[in-house]
C-alpha positions in Angstrom: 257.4 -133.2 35.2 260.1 -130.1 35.3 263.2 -130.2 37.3 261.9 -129.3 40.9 265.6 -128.8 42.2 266.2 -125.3 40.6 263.6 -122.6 41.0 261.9 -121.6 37.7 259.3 -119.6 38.2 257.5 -120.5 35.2 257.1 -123.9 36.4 255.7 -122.8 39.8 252.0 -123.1 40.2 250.9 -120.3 42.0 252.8 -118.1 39.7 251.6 -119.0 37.1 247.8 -119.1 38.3 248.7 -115.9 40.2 250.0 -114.5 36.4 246.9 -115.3 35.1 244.6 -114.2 37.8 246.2 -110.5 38.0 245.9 -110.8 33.6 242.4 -111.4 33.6 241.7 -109.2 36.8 242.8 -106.4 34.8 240.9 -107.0 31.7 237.7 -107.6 34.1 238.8 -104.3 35.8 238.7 -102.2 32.5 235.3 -103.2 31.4 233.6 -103.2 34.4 235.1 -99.5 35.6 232.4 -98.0 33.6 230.1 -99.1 36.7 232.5 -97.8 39.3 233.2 -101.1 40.9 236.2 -103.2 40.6 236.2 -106.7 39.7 237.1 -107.6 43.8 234.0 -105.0 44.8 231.3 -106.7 41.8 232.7 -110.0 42.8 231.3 -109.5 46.6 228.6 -107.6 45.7 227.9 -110.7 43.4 228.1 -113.3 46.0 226.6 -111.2 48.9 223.2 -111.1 46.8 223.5 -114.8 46.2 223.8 -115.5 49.9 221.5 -113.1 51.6 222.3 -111.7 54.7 225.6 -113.6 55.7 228.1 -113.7 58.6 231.4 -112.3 57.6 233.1 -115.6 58.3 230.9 -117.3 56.0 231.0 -115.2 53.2 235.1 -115.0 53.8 235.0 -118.9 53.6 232.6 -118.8 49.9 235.3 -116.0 48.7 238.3 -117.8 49.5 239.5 -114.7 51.4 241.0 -113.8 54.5 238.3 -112.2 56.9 241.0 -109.6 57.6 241.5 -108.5 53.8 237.1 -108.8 53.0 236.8 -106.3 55.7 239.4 -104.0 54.3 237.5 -104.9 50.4 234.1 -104.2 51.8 235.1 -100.7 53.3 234.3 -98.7 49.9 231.4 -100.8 49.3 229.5 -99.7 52.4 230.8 -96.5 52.4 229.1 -96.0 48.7 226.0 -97.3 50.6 225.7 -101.0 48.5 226.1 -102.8 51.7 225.2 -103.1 55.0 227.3 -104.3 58.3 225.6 -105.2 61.5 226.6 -107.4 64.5 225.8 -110.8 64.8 224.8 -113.1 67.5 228.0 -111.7 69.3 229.5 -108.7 69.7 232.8 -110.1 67.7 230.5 -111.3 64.4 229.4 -109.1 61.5 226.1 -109.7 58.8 226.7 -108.3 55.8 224.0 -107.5 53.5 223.7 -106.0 50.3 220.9 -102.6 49.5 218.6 -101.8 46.9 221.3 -99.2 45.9 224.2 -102.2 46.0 221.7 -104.5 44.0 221.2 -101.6 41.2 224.9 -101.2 40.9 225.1 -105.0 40.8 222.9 -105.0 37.7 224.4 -102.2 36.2 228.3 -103.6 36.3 226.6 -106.8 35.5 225.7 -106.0 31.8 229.5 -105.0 31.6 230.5 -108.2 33.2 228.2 -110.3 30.8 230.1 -108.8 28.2 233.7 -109.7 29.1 232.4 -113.1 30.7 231.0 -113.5 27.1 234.3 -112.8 24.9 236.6 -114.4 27.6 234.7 -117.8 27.4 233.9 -117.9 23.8 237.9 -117.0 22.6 238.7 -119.8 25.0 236.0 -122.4 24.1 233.1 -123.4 26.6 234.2 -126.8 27.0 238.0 -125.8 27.5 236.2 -123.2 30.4 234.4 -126.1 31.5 237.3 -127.8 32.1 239.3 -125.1 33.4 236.5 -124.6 36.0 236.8 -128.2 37.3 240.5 -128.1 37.2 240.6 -125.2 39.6 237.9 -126.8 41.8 240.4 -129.9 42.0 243.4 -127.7 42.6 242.1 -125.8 45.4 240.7 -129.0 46.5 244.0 -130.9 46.7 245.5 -127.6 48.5 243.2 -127.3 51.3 242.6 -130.9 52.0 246.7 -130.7 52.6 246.7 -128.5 55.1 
């Protein structure tokens, strides 16, 4: 294990998984563009078709993201018309669901997707992506079960 006493950034975990994540964000970003989306906007769209109609909580809990910062992500999104806000059961929850116009922009970016998701994970090797999924799993695992 490094030296934890000095800071070294390129020993630090979320730096490094943050490096990565804007890297591959940005190669995402440039072949998906072609739809109009970005990668954070196809990546909702994505998991708001997957989940149906959901509360905002819940679909801030499967992204991992502050409710606060999906709400400022979703803006374009329903303003281009690809999904839908409504209140909940009270007046301080939100559905969010996804319309046909969001589903046909979903399967347009998703070609472009297919093809990055394609070279990313066969330059890499499946069963090193495999891995690489589970080790994440673990990771965020470990994080959230320390809180």
């Amino acid at each position: 294990m490094p030296e934890l006493s000095t800071l070294n950034p390129e020993n630090c975990a979320c730096f490094n998984v943050r490096k990565t994540a804007r890297v591959l964000t940005q190669e995402y970003d440039q072949f998906i563009t072609p739809s109009g989306l970005k990668t954070t906007q196809f990546s909702a769209l994505a998991v708001i078709d997957r989940l149906g109609p959901v509360m905002m909580t819940d679909l801030a809990r499967a992204m991992e993201i502050e409710r606060t910062s999906l709400t400022r992500n979703l803006k374009l999104i329903e303003q281009d018309g690809f999904i839908t806000t409504r209140p909940g059961e009270d007046a301080r929850s939100r559905i969010v669901e996804i319309t046909g116009a969001g589903r046909e922009k979903l399967k347009e970016a998703q070609v472009l997707w297919k093809n990055i998701q394609s070279r990313i994970v066969g330059n890499f090797g499946e069963k090193r992506f495999a891995f690489l999924q589970d080790e994440l799993a673990a990771l965020r695992s470990i994080v959230q079960s320390a809180k």
